[in-house]
C-alpha positions as CSV (number, residue, x, y, z in Angstrom):
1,X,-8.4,29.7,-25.5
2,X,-6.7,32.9,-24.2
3,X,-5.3,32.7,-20.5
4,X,-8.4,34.7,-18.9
5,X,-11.1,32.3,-20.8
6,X,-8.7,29.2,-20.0
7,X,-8.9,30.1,-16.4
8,X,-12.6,30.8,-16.3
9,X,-13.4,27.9,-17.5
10,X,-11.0,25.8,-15.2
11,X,-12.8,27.7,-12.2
12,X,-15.8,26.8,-13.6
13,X,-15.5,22.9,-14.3
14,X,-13.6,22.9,-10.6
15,X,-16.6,23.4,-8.6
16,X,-18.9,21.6,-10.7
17,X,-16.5,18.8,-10.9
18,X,-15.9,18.9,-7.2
19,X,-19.6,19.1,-6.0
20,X,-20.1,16.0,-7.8
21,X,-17.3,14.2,-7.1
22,X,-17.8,15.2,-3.2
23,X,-21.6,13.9,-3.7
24,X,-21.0,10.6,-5.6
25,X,-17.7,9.8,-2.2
26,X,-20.7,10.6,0.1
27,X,-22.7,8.2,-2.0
28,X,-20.7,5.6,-2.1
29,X,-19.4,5.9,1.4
30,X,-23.0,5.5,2.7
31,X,-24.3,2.9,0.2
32,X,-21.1,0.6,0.3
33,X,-22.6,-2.2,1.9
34,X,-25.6,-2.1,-0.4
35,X,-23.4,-1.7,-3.5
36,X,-21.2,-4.7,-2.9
37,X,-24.2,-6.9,-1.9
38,X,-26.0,-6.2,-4.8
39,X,-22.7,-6.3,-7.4
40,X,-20.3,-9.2,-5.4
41,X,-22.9,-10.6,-3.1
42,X,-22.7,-11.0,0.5
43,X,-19.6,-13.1,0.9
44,X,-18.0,-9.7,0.2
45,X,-19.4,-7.9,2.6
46,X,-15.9,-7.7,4.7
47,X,-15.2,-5.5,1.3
48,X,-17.5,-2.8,2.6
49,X,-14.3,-0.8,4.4
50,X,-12.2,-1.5,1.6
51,X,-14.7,0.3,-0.5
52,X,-15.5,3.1,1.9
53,X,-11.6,4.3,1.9
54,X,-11.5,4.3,-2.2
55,X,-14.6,6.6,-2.4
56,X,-11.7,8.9,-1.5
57,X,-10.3,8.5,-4.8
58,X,-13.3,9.5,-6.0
59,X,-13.1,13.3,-5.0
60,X,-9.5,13.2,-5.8
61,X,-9.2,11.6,-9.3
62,X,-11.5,14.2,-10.8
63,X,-9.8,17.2,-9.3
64,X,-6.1,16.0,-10.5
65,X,-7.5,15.8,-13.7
66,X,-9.1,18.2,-14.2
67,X,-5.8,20.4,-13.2
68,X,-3.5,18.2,-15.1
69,X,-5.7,19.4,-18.2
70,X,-5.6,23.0,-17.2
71,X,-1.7,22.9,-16.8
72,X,-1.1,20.7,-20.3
73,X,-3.5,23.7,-21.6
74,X,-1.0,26.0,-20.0
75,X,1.8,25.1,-21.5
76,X,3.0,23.1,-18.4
77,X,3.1,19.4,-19.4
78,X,6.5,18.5,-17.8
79,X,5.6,19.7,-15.0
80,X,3.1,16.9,-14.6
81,X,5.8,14.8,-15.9
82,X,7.8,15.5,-13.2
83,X,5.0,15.7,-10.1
84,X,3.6,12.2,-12.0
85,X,7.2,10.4,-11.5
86,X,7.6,11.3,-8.0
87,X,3.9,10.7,-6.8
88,X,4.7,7.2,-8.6
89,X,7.7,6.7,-7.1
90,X,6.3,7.2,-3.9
91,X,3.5,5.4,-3.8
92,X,5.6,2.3,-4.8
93,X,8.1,2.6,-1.8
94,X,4.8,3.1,0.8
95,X,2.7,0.4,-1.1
96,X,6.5,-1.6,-0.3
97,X,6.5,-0.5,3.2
98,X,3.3,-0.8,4.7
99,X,2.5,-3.5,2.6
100,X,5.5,-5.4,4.4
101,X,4.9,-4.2,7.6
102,X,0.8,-4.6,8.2
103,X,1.0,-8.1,5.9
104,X,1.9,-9.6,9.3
105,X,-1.6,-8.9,10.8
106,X,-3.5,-10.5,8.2
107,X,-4.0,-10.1,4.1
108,X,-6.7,-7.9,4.5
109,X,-4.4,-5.1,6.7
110,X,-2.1,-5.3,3.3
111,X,-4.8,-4.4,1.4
112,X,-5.6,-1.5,3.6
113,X,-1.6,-0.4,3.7
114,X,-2.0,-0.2,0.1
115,X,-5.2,1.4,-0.2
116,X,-3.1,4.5,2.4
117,X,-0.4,4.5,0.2
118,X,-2.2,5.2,-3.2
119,X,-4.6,7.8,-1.0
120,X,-1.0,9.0,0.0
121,X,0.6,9.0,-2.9
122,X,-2.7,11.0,-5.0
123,X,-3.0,13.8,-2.2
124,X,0.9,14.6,-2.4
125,X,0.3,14.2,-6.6
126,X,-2.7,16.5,-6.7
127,X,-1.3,19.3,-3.6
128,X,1.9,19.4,-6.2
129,X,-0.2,20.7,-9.1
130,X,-2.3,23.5,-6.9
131,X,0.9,24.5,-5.4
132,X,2.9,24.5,-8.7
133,X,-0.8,26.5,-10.4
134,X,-1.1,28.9,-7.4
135,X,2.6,29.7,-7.1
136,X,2.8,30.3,-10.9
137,X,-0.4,32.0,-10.6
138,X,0.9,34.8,-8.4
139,X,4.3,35.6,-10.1
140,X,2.3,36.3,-13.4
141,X,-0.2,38.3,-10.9
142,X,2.7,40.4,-10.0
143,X,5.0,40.7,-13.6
144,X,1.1,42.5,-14.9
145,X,1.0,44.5,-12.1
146,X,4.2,46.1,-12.5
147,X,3.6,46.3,-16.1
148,X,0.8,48.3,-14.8
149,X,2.4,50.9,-13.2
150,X,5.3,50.7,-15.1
151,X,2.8,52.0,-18.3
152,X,1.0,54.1,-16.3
């Protein structure tokens, strides 16, 4: 694909991939209880919170994605690369630190320290990439535009 089909497309498959994510969180948010009774039983209804804070991941999963496609399509795979290896690196040393820290109030509170830190770790991984795209977005914006009036 050319660079104008490449990023109608990616427009495109963003919003539908985001209503549906956004709809299936909501879904799962609501229904958690339900889901976990039906699946685990009810011995695992204490789960239910657990559950509710990973429907998260479900909006932000797609949309990293999604963009990590778009930029490998780009030409912009160690880019990734790099955002990938810090967003890992940091979501080891806060899975290490609140993990450590909230483990003292109970098992379940490490669970939860650990659920923040991926959540964490995901929203820094996914703002990278639309920062990186948006920033790269605007100097090619303005190197055409130049070309423009330099032609014209």
């Amino acid at each position: 694909l050319n660079k104008k089909k490449l990023d109608i497309l990616y427009k495109k498959t963003m919003g539908i991939a985001s209503i549906f994510s956004i709809l299936l969180a909501v879904f799962v948010f609501i229904f958690s209880s339900f889901i976990i009774s039906i699946i685990f039983g009810k011995n695992y209804l204490p789960a239910v919170n657990i559950l509710r804070l990973f429907s998260i991941m479900l909006i932000l999963i797609p949309l990293i994605s999604l963009l990590a496609t778009y930029l490998v399509a780009s030409g912009k795979p160690v880019i990734i690369s790099k955002f990938l290896i810090i967003s890992t690196i940091m979501n080891i040393v806060l899975n290490y630190i609140l993990i450590s820290k909230l483990v003292s109030f109970g098992q379940i509170f490490a669970v939860y320290g650990s659920i923040i830190a991926t959540i964490i770790s995901n929203i820094f991984y996914l703002s990278s990439l639309l920062i990186y795209k948006n920033k790269t977005k605007k100097k090619q914006t303005i190197i055409i535009f130049k070309y423009k009036i330099t032609e014209t």
